[in-house]
N, C-alpha and C positions, 0 to 999 in steps of 0.2 A: 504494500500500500504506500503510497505517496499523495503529497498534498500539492491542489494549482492554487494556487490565491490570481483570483480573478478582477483586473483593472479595467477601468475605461481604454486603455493602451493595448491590450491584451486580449479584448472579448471575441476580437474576430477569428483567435486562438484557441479557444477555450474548449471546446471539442478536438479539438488535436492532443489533448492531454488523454482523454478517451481512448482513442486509436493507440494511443503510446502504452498506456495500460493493457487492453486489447491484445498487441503484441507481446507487450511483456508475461504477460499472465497474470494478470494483478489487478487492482482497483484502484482509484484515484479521487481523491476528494477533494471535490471542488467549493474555494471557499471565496467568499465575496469579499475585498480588501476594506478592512475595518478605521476609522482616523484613532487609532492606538499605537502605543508606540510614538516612532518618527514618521508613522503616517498619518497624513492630514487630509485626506479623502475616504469616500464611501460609496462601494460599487451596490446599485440599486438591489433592492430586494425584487421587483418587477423584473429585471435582466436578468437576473438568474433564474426566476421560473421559467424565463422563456429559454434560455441554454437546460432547463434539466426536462423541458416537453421536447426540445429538439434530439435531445440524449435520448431520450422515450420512442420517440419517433424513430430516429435511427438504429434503433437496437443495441443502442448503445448505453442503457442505463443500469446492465450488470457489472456494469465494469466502473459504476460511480458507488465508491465507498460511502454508506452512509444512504442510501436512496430509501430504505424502509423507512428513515424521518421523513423525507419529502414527499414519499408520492403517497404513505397514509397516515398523515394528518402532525405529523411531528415540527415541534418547530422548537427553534434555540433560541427564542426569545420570549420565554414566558415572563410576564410583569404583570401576572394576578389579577386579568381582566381588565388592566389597566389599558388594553392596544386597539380598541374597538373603532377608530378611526383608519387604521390601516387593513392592508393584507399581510398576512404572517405568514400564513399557511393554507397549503392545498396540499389534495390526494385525487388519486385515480381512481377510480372505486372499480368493482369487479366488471361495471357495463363499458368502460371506459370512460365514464362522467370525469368531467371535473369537478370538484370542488372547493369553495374558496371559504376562507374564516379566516376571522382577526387575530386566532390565536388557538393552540392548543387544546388548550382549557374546553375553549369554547363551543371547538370541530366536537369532542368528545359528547360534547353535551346534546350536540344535534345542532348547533348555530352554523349557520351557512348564508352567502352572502351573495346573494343572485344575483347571475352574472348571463349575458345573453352569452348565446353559444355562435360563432358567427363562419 
């Protein structure tokens, strides 16, 4: 297993970590570049759901360490129902639905955050 911290600089890369796993035999966890540290940016929450549907897409989502948090219902940012203004979290569900919720917590509970399908 290996780690991609994924930038605004980098995104158009970020499935190529995939393929590198892929070959190697291994997983790769893709993480979104946090302003911690010496870093002073924040790669979107929105942009990596759409790299982990293209991963999905491609068949390439066994090979992202970590996808049983993303595609049902997990998420690293739990703050106690406190995120109800954002998205946190989605899952795939067994029909291939998506779905969307503010948070963990809340997917669990049945909260779900209607979303046209397009």
């Amino acid at each position: 297993m290996f780690i991609a911290v994924i930038t605004k600089e980098n995104e158009d890369r970020a499935l190529d970590h995939l393929l590198l796993a892929k070959e190697l035999g291994t997983t790769c966890k893709l993480n979104a570049v946090l302003p911690l540290g010496i870093s002073t940016e924040s790669y979107p929450k929105y942009k990596m759901i759409d790299i982990w549907l293209k991963a999905k897409e491609l068949g390439l989502s066994k090979y992202l360490e970590g996808d049983v948090q993303f595609y049902n219902g997990g998420c690293s940012f739990n703050t106690d129902l406190m995120c109800r203004s954002t998205i946190r979290v989605f899952w795939i569900d067994v029909n291939d639905n998506i779905h969307y919720s503010s948070c963990d917590n809340c997917s669990t509970l049945g909260d779900s955050i209607p979303m046209e399908n397009s």
